[in-house]
C-alpha positions in Angstrom: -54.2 -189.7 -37.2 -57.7 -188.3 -36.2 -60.2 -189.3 -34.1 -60.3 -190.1 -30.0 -57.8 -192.1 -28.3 -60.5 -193.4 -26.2 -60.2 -197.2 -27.2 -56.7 -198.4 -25.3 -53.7 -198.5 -27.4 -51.6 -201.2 -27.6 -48.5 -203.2 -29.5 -50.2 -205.7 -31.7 -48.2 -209.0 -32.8 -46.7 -207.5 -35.8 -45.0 -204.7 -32.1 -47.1 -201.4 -34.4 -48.8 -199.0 -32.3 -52.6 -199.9 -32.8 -55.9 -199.6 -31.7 -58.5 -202.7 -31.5 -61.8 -202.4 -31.9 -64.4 -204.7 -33.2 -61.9 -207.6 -32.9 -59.7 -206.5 -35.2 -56.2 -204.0 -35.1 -56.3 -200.8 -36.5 -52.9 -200.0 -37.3 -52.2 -195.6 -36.5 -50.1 -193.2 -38.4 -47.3 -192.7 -36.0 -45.7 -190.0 -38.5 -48.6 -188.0 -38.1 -47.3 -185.7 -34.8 -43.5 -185.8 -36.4 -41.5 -183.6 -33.9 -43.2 -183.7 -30.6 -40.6 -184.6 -28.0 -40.6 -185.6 -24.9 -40.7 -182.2 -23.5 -44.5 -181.9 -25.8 -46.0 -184.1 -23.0 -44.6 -183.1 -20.0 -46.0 -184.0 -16.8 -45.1 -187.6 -17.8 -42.1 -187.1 -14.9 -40.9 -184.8 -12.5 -37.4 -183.5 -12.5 -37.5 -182.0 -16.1 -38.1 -177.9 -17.4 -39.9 -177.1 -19.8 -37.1 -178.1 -22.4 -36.9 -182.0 -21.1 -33.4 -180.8 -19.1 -33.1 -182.7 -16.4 -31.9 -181.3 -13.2 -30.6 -182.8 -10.5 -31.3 -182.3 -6.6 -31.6 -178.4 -5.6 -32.9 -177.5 -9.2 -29.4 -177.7 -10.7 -29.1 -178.8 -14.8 -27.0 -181.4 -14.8 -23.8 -180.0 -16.7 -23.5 -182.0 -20.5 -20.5 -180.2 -22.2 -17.4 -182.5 -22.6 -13.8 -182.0 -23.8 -11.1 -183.3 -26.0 -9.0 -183.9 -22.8 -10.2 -186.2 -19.7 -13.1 -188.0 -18.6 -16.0 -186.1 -18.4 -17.1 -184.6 -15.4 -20.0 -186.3 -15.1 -18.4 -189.9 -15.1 -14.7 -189.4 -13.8 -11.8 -192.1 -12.6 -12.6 -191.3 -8.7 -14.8 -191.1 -5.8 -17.6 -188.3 -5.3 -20.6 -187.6 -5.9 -21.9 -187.4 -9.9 -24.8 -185.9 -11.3 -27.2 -187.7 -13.1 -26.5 -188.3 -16.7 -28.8 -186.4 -18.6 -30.2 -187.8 -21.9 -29.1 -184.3 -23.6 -25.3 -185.6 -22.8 -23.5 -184.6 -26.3 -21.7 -188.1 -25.6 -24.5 -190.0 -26.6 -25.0 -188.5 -30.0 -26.9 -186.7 -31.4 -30.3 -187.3 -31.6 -31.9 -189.2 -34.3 -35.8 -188.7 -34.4 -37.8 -190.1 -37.6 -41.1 -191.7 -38.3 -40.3 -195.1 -38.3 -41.9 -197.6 -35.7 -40.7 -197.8 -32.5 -38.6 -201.0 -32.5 -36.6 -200.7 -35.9 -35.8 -196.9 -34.9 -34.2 -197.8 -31.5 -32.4 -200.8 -32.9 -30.3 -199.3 -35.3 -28.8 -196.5 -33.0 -27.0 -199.5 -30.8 -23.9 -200.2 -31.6 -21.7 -203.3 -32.4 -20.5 -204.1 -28.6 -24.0 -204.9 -27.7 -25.5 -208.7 -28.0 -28.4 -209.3 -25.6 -31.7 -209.3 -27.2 -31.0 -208.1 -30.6 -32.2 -209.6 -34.0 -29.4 -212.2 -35.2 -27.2 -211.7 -32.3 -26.8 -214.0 -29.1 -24.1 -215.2 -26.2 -21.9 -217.4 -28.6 -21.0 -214.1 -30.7 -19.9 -211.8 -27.4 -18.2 -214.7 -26.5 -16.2 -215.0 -30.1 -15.7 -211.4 -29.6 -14.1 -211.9 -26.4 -12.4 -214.7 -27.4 -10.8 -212.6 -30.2 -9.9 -209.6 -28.1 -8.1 -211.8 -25.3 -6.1 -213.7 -28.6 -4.7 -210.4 -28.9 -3.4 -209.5 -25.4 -5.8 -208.4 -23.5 -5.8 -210.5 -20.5 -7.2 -208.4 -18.0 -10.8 -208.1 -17.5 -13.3 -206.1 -15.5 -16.1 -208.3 -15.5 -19.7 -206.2 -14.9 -22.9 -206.8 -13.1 -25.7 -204.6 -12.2 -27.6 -205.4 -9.2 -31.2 -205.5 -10.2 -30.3 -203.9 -13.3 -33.9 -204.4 -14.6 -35.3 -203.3 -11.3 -33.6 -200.6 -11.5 -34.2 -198.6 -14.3 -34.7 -194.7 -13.9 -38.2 -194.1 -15.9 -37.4 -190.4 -16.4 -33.7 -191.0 -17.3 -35.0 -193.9 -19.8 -38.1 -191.6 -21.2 -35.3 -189.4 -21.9 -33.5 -191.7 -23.5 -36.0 -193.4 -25.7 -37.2 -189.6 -26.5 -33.9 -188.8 -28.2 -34.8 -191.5 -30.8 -39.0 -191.7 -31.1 -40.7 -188.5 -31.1 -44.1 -189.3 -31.3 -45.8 -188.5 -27.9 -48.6 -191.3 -28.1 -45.6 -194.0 -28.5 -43.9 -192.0 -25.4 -47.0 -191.8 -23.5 -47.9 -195.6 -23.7 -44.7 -196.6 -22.9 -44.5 -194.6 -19.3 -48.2 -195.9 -18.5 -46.5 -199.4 -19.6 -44.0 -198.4 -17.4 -45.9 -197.5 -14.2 -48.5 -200.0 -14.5 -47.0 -202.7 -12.1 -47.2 -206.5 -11.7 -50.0 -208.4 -10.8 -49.4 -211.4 -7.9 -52.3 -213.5 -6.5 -54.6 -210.9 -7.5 -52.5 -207.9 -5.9 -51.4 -205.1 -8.4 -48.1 -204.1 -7.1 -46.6 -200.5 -8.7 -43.0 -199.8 -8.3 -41.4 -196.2 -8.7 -38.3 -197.6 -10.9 -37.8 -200.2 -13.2 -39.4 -202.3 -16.0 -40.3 -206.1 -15.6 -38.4 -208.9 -16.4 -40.4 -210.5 -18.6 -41.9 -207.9 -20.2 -43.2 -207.2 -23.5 -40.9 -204.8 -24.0 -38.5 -204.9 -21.0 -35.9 -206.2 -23.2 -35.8 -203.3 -25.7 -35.9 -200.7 -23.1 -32.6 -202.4 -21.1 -31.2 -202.3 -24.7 -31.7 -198.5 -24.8 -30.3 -197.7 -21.1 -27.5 -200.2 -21.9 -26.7 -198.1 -25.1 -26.0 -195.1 -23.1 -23.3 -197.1 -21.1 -21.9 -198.4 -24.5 -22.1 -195.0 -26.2 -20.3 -193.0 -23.5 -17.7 -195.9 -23.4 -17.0 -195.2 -27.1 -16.4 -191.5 -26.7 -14.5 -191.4 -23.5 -12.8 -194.5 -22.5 -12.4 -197.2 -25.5 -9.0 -196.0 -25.3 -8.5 -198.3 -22.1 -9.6 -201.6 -23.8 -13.1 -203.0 -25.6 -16.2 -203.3 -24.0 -19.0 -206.4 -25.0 -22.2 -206.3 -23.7 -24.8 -209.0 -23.3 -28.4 -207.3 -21.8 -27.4 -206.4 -18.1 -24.1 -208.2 -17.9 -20.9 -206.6 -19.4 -16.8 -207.3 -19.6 -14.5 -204.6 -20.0 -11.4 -206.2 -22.0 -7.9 -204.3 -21.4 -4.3 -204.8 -22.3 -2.6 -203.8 -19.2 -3.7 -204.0 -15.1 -3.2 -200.3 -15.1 -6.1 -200.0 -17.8 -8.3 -202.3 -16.2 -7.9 -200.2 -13.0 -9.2 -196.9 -14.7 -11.5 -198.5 -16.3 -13.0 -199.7 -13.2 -13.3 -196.3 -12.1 -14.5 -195.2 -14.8 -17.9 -197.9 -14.5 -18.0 -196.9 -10.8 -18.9 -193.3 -12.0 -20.5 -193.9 -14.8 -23.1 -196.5 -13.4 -23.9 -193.6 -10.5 -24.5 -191.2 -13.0 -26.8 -194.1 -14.8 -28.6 -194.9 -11.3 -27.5 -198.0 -11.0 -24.9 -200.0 -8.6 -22.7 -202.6 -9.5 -23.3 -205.8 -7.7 -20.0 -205.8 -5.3 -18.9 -209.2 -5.8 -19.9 -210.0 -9.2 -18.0 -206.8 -10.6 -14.1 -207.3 -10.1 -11.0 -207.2 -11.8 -9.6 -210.8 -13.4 -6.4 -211.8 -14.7 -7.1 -214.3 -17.1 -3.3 -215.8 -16.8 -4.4 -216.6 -13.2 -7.4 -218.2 -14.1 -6.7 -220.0 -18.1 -10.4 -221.4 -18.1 -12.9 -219.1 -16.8 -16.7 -218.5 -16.5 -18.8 -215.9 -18.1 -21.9 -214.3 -16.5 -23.5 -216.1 -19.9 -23.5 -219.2 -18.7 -20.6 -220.5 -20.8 -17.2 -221.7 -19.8 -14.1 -221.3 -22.2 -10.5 -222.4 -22.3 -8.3 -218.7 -23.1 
């Protein structure tokens, strides 16, 4: 790409990075700075070295080695304090970086578990998948909600995030301005320091990608206590055994501290579905076991 970035940039219906001028869109080369990272533009956030580490309070980098045995330390069964996940966490993969636009790229690193505003997905299929995992024993639940989950949103933490799939630093750049650029009511412009808005252009894609980090870490550390189906902000956690559904409570506890977020206290609980043969999802449905 050459030439100033003076004119605005912005998504245009087909969601490409373009430019408009003269009524028309200008479609840019978003290959043409393959590479650049997040850590290319810093400044963008505070809390980051020169390497894109993020630290947490004190200056500390937040540990991201894990093991064969345990939980990781970051996440845990128990009570304390955890650090802040940090997007380098070898539990979320490796990053994938390429050239392609911004929406396809991100897509295709979520995984199966996750059904809220993807492309031929939707609320009947998590609830066949739930449907199919309770058919097969597992009865107790740990049903999950995020209070103001979309509120909520760390930008750094989700810059991070996006940055481990999209590395060119104009698509980065326009998304933390998009970020930071507030809601407009009655005429006030009102900024907030965390978050995207519901309703958003792109609010849905970007809970996608902090959501994928819940769903990713699940994989590597805890599928072993049940399955896990996601629908945007809300979430079961389907297990075999009380005991399972116990740890795996703990195990959210941590890990949504390390995410930033908390769970909604009495939304997120523990159900045995033998206690309660027709129950109600968070998806608006209602469903004989």
């Amino acid at each position: 790409m050459t030439g100033s970035l003076a004119t605005p940039l912005t998504f245009c219906p087909k969601m490409r990075l373009c430019r408009r001028s003269t009524g028309s869109w200008e479609e840019l080369d978003c290959s043409a700075s393959g590479g650049e990272t997040l850590s290319a533009i810093e400044g963008l956030r505070g809390g980051a070295d020169a390497g894109g580490t993020t630290r947490a309070a004190g200056g500390r980098a937040v540990p991201t080695s894990s093991g064969p045995q345990g939980p990781h330390p970051q996440a845990g069964e128990a009570g304390g304090a955890k650090a802040a996940l940090d997007p380098a966490d070898p539990r979320l993969g490796p990053p994938d970086r390429g050239p392609a636009g911004a929406r396809t790229d991100l897509e295709a690193s979520f995984l199966p578990s996750s059904f809220g505003f993807r492309p031929k997905r939707d609320a009947h299929q998590a609830l066949e998948c739930i449907r199919k995992e309770v058919n097969v024993g597992a009865r107790w639940v740990v049903e999950i909600d995020f209070r103001d989950f979309f509120g909520s949103l760390d930008p750094g933490l989700l810059l991070g995030l996006v940055a481990r799939r999209v590395s060119d630093r104009r698509v980065l750049r326009l998304i933390r301005q998009w970020m930071s650029a507030g809601v407009m009511e009655d005429g006030v412009t009102i900024a907030a320091a965390t978050g995207v808005p519901q309703g958003g252009l792109i609010s849905p894609l970007l809970s996608n990608v902090y959501g994928h980090a819940l769903d990713a870490i699940w994989a590597k550390e805890a599928v072993h206590l049940g399955s896990i189906v996601r629908y945007a902000d809300d979430a079961v956690i389907l297990c075999r055994s009380e005991a399972a559904a116990q740890r795996a409570y703990r195990w959210l506890q941590g890990t949504a501290e390390a995410l930033k977020l908390s769970l909604h206290p009495d939304k997120t609980r523990i159900v045995d579905l033998r206690d309660a043969p027709t129950a109600s999802t968070s998806w608006g449905f209602t469903s004989d076991w």
